[in-house]
N, C-alpha and C positions, 0 to 999 in steps of 0.2 A: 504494500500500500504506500501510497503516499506519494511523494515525489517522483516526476520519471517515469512511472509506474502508471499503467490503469487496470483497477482490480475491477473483475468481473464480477458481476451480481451473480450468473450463475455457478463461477467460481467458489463462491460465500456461501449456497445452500446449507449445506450439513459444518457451517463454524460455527463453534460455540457463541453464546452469548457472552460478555465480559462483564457480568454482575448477574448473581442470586435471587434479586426483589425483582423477578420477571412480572410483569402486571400492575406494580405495584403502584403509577400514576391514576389508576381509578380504586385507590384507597384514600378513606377520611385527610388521611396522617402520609405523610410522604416519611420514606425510612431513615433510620437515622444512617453517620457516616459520610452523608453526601450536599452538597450544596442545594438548598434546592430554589426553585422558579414558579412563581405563577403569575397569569395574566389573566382578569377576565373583564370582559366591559359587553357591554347593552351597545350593538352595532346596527340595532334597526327594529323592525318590526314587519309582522304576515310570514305570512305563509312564503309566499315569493322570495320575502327579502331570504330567509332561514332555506329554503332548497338552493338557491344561488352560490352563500355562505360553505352548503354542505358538499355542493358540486366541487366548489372552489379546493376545498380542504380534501377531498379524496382523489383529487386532477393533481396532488403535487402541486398546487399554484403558489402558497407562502413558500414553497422551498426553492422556486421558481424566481421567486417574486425577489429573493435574498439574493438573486446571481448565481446560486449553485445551478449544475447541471445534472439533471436527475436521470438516473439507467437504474430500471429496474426489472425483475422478474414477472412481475404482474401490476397489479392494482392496490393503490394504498389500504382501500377496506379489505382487501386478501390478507389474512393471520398466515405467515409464512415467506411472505413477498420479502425478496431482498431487493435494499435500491443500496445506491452506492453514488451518493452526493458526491460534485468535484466544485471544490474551491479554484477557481482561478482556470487556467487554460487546460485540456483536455490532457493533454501529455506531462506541461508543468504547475497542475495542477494538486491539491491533495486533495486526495479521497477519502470518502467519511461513510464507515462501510454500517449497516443497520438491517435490521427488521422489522416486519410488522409482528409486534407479539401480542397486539387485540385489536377489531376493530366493531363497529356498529353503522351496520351501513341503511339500515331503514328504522322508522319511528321517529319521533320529536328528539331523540339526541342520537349524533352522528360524529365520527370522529374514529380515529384509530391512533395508537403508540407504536411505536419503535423502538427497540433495544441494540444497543451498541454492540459491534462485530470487533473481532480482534485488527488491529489499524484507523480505528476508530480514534482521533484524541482523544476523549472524556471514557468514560463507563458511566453508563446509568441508561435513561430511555424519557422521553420527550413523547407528550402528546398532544391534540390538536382536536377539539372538540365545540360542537356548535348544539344549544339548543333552542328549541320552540318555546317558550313557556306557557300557561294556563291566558294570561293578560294577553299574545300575541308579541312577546320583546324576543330579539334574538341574541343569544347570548355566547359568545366565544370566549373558550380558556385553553390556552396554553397551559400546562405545569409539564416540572423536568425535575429530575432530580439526578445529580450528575458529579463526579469530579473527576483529576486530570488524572489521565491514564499514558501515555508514551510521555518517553525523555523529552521531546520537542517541546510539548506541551506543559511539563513541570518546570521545566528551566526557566519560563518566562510563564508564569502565571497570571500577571495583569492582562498581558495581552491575549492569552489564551480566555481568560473570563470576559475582558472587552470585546472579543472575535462573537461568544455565546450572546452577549446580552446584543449588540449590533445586528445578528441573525435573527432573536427574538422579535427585536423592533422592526425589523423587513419583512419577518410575519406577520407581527399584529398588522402596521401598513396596508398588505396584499386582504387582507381578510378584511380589513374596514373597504377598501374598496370592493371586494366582493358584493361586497353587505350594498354600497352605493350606486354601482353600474349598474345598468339595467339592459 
């Protein structure tokens, strides 16, 4: 992975996960051990706005939306699906290898998570979720819960957590325009 290099999503099928709390962004409580993340805001309202939102988030479009370049095995709502995000240019770019470890792709909440693959910087898993509510609000959250896993990424830790929270905000961004365009 990483530099130089372009790791294959189907290459990555059967590699392990690099952390234990598989699932664990659709708990109360995010686990201990790990940094964690969340975002949630009121980005519209109906029905319309919330299918849009959910298309948005299962098309790969916040991770789109960040600059990366997404290759994957299948579909973000597929549990199983490996994608393999590239930072920067295709050849000298790094790749940020992951899976779909849950997803929900019909009913008033939609979203899916991802868990980090070995050449991954961080370990932990990131999810991406939109609901309908009872009143008609639509409501997206982000949570992650993560920390620094390769040498590259420990050596300079500011810039590794400035690189996550910068991605975070070029999601939330793509996902409020979801919510907007029509």
């Amino acid at each position: 992975m990483g530099l130089f290099r372009a790791a294959s999503p189907e290459g990555l099928r059967d590699a392990p996960l690099t952390y234990a709390e598989v699932g664990a962004t659709r708990a109360p409580e995010l686990p201990p051990g790990y940094r964690p993340g969340g975002w949630t805001e009121v980005v519209g309202t109906g029905r319309e706005t919330f299918e849009r939102v959910a298309a948005a988030i299962l098309d790969w479009a916040p991770q789109r939306s960040a600059g990366l370049r997404v290759r994957a095995t299948g579909p973000a709502g597929e549990v199983g699906t490996v994608v393999v995000l590239t930072a920067g240019l295709p050849r000298l770019g790094y790749d940020i290898p992951c899976r779909v470890v849950w997803a929900s792709t019909a009913g008033d909440e939609r979203g899916f998570a991802y868990g980090t693959l070995p050449g991954h910087p961080e370990s932990g898993e990131e999810c991406f979720t939109v609901r309908l509510t009872d009143s008609g609000d639509v409501v997206v959250t982000i949570r992650v819960f993560s920390r620094l896993a390769t040498p590259a990424a420990r050596a300079v830790p500011p810039v590794s957590w400035a690189a996550q929270r910068l991605a975070t905000a070029r999601y939330r961004s793509a996902l409020r325009r979801a919510a907007r365009d029509r």
